[in-house]
Z-matrix of the N, CA and C atoms (Angstrom, degrees):
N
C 1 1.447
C 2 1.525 1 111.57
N 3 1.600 2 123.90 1 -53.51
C 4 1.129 3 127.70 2 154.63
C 5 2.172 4 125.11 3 -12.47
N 6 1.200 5 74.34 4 -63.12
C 7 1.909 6 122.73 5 -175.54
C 8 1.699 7 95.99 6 -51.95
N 9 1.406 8 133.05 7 -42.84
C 10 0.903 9 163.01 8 176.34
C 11 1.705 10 118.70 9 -73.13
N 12 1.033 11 127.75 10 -60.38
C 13 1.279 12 142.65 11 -163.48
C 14 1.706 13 85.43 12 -83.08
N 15 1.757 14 120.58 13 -27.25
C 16 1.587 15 111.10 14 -175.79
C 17 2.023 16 101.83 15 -81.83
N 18 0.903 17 92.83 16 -33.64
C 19 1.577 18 112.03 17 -160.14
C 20 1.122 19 104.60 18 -55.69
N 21 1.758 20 126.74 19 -57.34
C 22 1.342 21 136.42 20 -116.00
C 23 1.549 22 87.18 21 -113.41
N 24 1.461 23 126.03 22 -34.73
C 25 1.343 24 125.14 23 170.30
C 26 1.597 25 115.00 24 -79.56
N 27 1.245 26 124.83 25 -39.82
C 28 1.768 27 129.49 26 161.87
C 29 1.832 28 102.64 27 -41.81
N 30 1.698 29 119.78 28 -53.27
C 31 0.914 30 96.88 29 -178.72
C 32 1.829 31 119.54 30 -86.71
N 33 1.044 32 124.73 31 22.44
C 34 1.517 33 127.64 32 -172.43
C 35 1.776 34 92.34 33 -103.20
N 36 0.955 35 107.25 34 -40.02
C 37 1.247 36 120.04 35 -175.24
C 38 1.699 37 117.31 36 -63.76
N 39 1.318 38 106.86 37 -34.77
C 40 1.591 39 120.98 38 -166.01
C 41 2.052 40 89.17 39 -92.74
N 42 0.955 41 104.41 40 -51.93
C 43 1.418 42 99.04 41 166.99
C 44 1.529 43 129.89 42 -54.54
N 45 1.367 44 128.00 43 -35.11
C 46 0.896 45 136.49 44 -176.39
C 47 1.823 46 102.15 45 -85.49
N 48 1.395 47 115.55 46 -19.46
C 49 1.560 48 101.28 47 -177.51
C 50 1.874 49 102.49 48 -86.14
N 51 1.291 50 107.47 49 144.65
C 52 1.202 51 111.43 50 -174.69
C 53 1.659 52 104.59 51 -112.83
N 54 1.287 53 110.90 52 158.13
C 55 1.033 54 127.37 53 -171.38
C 56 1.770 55 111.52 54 -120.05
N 57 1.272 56 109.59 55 120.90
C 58 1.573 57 102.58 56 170.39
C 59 1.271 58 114.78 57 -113.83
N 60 1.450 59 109.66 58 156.28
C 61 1.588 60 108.46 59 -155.95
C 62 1.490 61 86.17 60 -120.69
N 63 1.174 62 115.79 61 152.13
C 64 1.694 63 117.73 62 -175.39
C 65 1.986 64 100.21 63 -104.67
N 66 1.249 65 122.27 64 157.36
C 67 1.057 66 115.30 65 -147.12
C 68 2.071 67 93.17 66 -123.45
N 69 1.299 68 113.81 67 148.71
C 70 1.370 69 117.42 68 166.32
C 71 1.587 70 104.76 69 -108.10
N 72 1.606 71 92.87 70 121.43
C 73 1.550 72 120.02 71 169.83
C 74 1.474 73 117.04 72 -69.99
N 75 1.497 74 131.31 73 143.14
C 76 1.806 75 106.13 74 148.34
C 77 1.530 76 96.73 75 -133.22
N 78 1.694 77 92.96 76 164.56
C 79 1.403 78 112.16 77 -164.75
C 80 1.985 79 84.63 78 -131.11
N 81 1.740 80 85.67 79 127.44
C 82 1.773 81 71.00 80 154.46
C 83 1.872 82 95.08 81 -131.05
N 84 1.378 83 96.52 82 146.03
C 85 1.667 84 123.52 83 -165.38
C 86 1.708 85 100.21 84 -90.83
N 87 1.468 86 118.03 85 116.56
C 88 1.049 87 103.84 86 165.45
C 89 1.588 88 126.20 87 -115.55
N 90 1.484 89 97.09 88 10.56
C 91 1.530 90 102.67 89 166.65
C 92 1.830 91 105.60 90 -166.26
N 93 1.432 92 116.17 91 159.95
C 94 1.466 93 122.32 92 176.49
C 95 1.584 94 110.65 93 -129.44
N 96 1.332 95 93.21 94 168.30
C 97 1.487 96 104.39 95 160.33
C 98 1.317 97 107.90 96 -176.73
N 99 1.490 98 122.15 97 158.08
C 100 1.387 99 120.14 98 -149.44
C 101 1.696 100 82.19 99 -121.90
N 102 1.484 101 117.20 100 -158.06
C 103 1.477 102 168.32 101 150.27
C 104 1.151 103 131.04 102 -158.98
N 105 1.655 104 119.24 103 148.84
C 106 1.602 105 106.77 104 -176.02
C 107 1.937 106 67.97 105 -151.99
N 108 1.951 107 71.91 106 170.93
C 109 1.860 108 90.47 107 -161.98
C 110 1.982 109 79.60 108 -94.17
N 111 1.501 110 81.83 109 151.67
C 112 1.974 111 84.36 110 155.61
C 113 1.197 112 136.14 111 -134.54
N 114 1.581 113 101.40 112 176.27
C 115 1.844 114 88.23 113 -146.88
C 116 1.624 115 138.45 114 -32.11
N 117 1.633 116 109.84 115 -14.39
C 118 1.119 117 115.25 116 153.64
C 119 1.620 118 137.59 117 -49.47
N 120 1.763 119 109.12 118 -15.26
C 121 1.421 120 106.16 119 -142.36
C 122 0.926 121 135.44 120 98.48
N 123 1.279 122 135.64 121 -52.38
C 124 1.747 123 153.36 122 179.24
C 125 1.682 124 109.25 123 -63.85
N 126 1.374 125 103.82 124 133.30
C 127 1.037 126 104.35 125 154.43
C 128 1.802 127 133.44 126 -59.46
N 129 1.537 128 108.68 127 133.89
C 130 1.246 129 88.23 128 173.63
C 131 1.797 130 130.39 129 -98.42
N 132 1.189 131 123.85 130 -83.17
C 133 1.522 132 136.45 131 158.63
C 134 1.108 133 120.22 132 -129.52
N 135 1.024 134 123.70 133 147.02
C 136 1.695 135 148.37 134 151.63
C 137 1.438 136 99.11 135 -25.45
N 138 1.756 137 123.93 136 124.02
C 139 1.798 138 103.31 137 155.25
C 140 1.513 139 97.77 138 -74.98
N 141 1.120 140 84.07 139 -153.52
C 142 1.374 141 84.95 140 -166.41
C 143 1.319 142 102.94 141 -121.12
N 144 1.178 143 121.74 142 158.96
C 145 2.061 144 124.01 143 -161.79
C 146 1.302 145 106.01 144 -58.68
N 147 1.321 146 105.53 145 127.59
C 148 1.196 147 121.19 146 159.08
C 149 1.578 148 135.31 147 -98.85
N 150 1.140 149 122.53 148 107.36
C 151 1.820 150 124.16 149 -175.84
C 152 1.879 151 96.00 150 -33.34
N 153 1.590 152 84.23 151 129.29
C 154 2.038 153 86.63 152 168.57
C 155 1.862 154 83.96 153 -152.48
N 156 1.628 155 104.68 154 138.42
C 157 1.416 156 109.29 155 145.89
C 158 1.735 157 110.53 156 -79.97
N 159 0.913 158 110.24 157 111.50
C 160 2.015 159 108.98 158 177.86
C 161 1.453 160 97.37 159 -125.07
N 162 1.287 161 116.87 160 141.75
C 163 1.359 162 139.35 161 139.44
C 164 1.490 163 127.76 162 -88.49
N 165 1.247 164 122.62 163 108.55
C 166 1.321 165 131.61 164 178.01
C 167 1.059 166 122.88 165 -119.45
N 168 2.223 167 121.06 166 99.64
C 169 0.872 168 96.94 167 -178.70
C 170 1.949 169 98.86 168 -125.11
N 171 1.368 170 107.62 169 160.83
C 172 1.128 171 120.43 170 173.79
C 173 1.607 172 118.60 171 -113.54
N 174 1.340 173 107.98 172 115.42
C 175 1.199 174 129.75 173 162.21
C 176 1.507 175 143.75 174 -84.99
N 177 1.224 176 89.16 175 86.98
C 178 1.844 177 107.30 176 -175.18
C 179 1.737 178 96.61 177 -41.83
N 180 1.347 179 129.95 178 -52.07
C 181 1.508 180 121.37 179 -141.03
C 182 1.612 181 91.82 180 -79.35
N 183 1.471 182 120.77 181 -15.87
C 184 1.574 183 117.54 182 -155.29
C 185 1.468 184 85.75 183 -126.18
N 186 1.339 185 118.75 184 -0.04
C 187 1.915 186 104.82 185 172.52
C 188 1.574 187 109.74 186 65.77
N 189 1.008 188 126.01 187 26.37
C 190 1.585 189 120.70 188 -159.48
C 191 1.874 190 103.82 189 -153.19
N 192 1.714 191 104.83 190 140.12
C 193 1.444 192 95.92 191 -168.43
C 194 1.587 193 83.53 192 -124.81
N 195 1.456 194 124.32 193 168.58
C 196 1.287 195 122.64 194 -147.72
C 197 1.507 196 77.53 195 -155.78
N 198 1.494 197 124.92 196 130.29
C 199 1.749 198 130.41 197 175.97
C 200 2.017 199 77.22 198 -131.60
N 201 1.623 200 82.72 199 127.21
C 202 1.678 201 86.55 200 -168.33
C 203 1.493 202 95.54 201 -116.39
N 204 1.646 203 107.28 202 72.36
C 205 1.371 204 130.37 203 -167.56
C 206 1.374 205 97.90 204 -82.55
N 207 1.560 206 125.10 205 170.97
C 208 1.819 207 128.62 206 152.17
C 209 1.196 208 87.54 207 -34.30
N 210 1.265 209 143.82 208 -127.68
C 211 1.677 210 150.55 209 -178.11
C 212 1.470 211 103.99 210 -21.67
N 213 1.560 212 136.61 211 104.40
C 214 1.280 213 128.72 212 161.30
C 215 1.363 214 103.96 213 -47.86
N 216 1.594 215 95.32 214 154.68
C 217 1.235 216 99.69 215 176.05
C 218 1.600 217 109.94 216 -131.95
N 219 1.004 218 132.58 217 115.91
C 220 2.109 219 129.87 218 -169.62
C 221 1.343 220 93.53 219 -109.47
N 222 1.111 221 130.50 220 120.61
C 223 1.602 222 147.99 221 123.41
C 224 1.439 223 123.04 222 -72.18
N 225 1.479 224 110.62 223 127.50
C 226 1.572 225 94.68 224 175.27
C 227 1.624 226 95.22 225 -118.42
N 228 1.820 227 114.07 226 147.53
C 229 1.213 228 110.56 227 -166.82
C 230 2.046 229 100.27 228 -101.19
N 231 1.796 230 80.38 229 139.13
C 232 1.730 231 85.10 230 -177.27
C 233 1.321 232 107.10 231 -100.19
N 234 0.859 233 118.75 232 -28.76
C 235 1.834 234 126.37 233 178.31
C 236 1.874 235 121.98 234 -116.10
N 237 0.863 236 158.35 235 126.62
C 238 1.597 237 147.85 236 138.07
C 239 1.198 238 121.27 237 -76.33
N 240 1.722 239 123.36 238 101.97
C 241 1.285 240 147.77 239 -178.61
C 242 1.388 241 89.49 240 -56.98
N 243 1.569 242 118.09 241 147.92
C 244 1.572 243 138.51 242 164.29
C 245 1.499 244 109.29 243 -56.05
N 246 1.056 245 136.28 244 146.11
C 247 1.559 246 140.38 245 171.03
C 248 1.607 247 114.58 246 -58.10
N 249 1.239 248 107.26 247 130.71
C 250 1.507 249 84.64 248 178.17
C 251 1.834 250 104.57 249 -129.45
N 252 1.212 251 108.19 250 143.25
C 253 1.533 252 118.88 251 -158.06
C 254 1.775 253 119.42 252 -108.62
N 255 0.958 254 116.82 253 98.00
C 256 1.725 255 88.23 254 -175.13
C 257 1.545 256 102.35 255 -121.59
N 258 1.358 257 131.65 256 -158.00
C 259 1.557 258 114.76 257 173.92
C 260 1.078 259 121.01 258 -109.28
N 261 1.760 260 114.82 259 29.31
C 262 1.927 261 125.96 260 150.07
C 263 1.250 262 96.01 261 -101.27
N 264 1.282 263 126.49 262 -58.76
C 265 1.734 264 121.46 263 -148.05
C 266 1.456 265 111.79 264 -124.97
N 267 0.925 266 102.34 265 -172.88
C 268 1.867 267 120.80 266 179.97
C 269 1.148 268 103.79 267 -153.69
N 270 1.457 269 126.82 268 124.90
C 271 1.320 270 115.52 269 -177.72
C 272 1.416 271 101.66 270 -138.93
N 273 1.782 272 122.27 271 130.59
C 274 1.654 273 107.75 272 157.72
C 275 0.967 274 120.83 273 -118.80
N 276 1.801 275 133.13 274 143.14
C 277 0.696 276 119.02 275 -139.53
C 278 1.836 277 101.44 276 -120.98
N 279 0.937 278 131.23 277 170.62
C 280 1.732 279 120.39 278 178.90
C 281 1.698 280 105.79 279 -168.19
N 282 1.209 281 86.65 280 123.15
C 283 1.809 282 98.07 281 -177.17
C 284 1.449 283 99.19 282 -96.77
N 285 1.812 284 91.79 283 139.84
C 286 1.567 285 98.93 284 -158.12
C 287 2.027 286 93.45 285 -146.66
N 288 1.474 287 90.07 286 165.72
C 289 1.318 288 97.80 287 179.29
C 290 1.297 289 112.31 288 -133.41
N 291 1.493 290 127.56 289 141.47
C 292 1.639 291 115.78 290 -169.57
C 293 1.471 292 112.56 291 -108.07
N 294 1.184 293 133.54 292 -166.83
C 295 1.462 294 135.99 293 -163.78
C 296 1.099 295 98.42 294 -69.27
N 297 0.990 296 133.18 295 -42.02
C 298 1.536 297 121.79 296 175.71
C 299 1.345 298 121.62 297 -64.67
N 300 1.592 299 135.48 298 -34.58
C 301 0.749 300 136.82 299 -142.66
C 302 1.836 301 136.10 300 100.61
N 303 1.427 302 87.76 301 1.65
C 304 1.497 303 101.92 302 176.04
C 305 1.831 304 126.30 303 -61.81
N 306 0.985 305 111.19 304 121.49
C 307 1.179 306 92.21 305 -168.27
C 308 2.075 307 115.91 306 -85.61
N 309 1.041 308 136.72 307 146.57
C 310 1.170 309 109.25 308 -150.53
C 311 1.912 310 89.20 309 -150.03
N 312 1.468 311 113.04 310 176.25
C 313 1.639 312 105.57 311 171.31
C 314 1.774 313 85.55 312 -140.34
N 315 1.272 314 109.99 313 130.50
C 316 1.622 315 117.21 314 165.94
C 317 1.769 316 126.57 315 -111.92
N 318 1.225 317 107.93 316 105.31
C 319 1.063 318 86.23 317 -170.58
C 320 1.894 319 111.72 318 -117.89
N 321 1.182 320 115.54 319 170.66
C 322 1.629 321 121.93 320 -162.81
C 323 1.485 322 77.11 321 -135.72
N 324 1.806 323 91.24 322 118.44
C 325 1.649 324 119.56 323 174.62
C 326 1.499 325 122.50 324 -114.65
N 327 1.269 326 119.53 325 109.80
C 328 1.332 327 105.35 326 -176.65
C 329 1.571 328 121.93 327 -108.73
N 330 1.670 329 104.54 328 112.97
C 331 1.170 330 103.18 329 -148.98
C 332 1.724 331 100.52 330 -76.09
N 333 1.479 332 135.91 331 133.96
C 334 0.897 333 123.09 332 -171.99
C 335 1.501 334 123.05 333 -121.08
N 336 1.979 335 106.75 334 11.39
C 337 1.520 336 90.48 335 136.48
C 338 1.315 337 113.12 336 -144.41
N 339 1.728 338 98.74 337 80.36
C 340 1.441 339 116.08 338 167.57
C 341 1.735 340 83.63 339 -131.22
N 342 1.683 341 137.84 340 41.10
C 343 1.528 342 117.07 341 167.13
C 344 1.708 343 83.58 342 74.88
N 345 1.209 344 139.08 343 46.03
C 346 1.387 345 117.48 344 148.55
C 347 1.746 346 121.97 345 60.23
N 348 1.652 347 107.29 346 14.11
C 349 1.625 348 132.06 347 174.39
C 350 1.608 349 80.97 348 -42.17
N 351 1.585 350 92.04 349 152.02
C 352 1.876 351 103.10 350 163.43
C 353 1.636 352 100.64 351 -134.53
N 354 1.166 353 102.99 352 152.93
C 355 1.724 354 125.16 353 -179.55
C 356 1.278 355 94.71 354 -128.96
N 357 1.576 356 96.73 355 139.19
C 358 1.610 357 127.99 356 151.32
C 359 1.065 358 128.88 357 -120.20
N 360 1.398 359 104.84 358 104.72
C 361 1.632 360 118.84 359 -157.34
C 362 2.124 361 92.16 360 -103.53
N 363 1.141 362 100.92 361 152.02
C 364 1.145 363 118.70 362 176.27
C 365 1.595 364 107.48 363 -131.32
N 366 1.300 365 130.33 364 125.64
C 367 1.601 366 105.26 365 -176.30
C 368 1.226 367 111.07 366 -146.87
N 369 1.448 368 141.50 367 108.25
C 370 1.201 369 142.10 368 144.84
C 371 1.054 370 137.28 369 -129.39
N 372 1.297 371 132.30 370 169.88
C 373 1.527 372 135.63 371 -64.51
C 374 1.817 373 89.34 372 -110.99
N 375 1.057 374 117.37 373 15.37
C 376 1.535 375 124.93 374 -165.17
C 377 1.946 376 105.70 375 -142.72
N 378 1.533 377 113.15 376 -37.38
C 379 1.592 378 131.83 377 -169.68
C 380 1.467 379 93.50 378 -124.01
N 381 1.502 380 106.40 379 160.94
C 382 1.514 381 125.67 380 120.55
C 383 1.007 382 111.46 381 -147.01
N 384 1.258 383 115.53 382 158.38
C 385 1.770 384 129.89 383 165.79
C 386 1.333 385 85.72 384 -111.65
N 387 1.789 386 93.75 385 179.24
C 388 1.479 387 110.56 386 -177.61
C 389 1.923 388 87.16 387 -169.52
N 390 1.137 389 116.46 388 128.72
C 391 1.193 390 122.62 389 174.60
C 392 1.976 391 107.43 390 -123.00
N 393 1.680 392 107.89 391 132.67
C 394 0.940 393 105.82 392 158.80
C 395 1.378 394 130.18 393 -83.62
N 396 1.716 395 100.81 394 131.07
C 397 1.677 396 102.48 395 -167.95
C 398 1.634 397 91.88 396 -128.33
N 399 1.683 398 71.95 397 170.59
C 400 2.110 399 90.43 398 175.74
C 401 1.505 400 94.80 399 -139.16
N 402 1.643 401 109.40 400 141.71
C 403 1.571 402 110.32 401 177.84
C 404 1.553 403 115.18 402 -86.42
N 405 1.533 404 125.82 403 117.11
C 406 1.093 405 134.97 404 170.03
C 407 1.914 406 115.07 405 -102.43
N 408 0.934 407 122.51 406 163.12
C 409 1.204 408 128.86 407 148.11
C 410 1.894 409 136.53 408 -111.07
């Protein structure tokens, strides 16, 4: 009975704790374009889009987003920025660091009155790209 009164709450308890599972995204990229600042500092222009087959996927369970460019590219994410909502876009944001050590901010924009278009912006402190993607599985 003892044996019982330990049991019956251990298992109420193990039931009641929940478990969340972190989820893998994919992005496939069907075009890019960068910016970089110049020697002034200043940003300059957008090239202009370039056709890319890319796979981009981000992995919540491994913290790490993978742009499976000619040159792979691995980011692993150190932070997840709050969502932010307005009545064009949606943007989230996640500070990340790359194989080197680069420190970088990526964010997934959903433009919401361009039809719900999504951007994958990558941005630091010298570049950004930004690739247009669509979410597949």
């Amino acid at each position: 009975m003892k044996a019982l009164k330990i049991i019956i709450p251990f298992i109420l308890l193990l039931f009641s704790i929940q478990t969340s599972t972190a989820q893998e995204y994919r992005f496939k990229a069907d075009s890019f374009s960068v910016l970089e600042k110049n020697a002034n500092g200043k940003w300059g222009k957008w090239t202009a889009f370039d056709k890319t087959p890319v796979i981009i996927t981000l992995d919540g369970k491994k913290d790490r987003i993978v742009v499976n460019s000619k040159e792979i590219q691995l980011y692993s994410i150190l932070a997840y920025g709050e969502k932010i909502v307005d009545k064009n876009q949606e943007t989230i944001p996640m500070k990340c660091a790359d194989n080197n050590g680069g420190l970088c901010t990526i964010l997934i924009i959903t433009k919401k009155n361009e039809s719900n278009r999504k951007q994958f912006y990558i941005n630091y402190d010298d570049v950004k790209i930004v690739y247009n993607v669509y979410s597949f599985q």
